[in-house]
N, C-alpha and C positions, 0 to 999 in steps of 0.2 A: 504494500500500500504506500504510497505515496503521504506521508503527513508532516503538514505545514506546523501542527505546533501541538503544544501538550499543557493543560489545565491540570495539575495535580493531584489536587482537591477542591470538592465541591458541595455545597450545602442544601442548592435551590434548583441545580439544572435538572436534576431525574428527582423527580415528585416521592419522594417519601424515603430516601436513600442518600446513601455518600457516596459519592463519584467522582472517578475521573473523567476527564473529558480530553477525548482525541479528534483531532483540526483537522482533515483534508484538504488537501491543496486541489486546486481547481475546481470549477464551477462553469455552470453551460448559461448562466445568467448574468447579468450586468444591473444590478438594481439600485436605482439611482440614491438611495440611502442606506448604501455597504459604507459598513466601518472595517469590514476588516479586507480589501482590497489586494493588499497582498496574497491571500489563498485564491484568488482568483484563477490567475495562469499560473505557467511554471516559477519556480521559487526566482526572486531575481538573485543574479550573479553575487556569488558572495553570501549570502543569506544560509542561515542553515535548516535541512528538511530531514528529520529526526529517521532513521533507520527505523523499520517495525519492528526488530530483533531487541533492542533499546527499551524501546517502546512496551513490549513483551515483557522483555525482564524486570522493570520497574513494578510492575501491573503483579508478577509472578510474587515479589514481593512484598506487596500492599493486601497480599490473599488475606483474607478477615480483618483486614480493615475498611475498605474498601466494600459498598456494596456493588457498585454496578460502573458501568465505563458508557458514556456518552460519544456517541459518533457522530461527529458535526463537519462542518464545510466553513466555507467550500460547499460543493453537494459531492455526499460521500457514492450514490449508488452511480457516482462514474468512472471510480473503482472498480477495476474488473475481478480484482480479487476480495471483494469487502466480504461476499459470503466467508469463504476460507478464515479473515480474520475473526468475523462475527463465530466461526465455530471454534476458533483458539482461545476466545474470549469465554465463549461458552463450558470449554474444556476444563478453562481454571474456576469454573463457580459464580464467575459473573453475569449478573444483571446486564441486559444490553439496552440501550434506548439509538432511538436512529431519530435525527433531525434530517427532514426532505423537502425539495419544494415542490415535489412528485410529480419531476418529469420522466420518471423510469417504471411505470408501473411494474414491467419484466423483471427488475432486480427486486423493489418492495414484494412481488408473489413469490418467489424463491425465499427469500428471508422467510417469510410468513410459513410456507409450507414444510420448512423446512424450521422451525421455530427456533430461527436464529436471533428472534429477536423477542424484547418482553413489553418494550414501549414503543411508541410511534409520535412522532410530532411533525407535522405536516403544515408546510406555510401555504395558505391560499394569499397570494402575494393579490391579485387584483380583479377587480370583472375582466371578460376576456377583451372586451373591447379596447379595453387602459390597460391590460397588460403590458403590450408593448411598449410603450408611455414607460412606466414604471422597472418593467426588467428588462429592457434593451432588446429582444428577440421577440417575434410570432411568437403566440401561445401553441402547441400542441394541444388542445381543446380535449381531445378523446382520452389523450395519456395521464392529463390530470384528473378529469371524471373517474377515467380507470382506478386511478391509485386515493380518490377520493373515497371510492367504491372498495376496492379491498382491504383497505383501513378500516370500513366502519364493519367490515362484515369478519373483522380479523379473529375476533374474539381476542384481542389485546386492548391492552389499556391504550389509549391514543389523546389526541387532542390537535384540532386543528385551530389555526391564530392568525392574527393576519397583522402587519406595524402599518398602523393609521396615519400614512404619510398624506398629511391634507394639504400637502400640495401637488396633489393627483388626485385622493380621494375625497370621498364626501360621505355624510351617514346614509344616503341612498345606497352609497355602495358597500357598506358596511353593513346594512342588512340583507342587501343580494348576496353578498358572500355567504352571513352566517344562514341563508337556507340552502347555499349550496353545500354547508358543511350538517351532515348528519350527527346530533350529540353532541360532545363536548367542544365549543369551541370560544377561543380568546382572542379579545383587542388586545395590542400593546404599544404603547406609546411607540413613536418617530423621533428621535434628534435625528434631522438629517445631514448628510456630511455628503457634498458632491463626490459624486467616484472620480474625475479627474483631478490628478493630486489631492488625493485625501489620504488623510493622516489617520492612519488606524488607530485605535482603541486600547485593540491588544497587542500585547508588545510581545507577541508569541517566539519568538528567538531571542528574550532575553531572557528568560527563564535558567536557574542553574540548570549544571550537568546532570542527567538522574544516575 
């Protein structure tokens, strides 16, 4: 796997657990209130992109400390080996939660079928119309319905959210989203930060050595 940076410890990101949180580098979106811009493309020159063997052994570690390990982005199902990770993850006793903007239905049913995973959190980032507005690309319309759809039918915990950037969005569209989302789902504030030269948030490469 490819990963742009590593969270420790954590109190609030996996609902009812201690967790780590693991960063994927790269992402198939552009949304114009990322803070963390750097996991976008590939790591720039210089920068450091943590080996998963590292990343393992830290985790291997932290075994009963730690309840679960969060997989964030970046969007992680563009990982072609995130299954494989999700089952080393699995192997040592951990919790797994996946953060998605569920443009991969294909990889979210594999997780699912294969119960690689124990949470789900899915951004409904926009209506389809202001997508493109908001994350840079065409919507894939059918692949998000799709993964809208086998999230609610997962029989996992889930939660779908969406960051109320109101300089795109408006409360119209904030209740077209939450009927497109089945069950659980959340607003979250926007600080937006323009994606061209924006200054990330997280300082994910300055992190000690693990």
């Amino acid at each position: 796997m490819k990963i742009g940076g590593l969270l420790k410890f954590s109190m609030i990101d996996f609902p009812g657990n201690i967790s780590a949180i693991v960063f994927t580098q790269g992402c198939n979106l552009r949304c114009v209130y990322c803070h963390n811009p750097e996991l976008i493309g590939p790591a720039p020159l210089g920068e450091q992109v943590y080996e998963e063997a590292d990343i393992l052994d830290y985790l291997e570690k932290r075994r009963g400390c730690l309840d679960g390990v969060v997989i964030t982005g970046g969007e992680p199902t563009m990982q072609a080996d995130l299954p494989a990770f999700a089952r080393k993850l699995k192997a040592m006793g951990y919790l797994v939660k996946l953060d998605t903007n569920g443009t991969n239905p294909v990889v979210l049913e594999e997780l699912i079928r294969e119960n690689l995973v124990d949470f789900i959190a899915m951004d409904i980032k926009a209506p389809f119309e202001k997508f493109e507005i908001l994350c840079g690309v065409k919507p894939d319309t059918a692949a998000i319905l799709r993964s809208i759809a086998l999230i609610a039918h997962s029989g996992l915990k889930y939660e779908f959210r969406t960051t109320y950037d109101t300089t795109v969005l408006n409360d119209a569209d904030i209740a077209a989203m939450r009927a497109m989302a089945p069950g659980n789902y959340r607003v979250q504030e926007c600080n937006p930060v323009p994606l061209a030269g924006a200054k990330p948030t997280l300082k994910l490469m300055q992190q000690p050595a693990l």
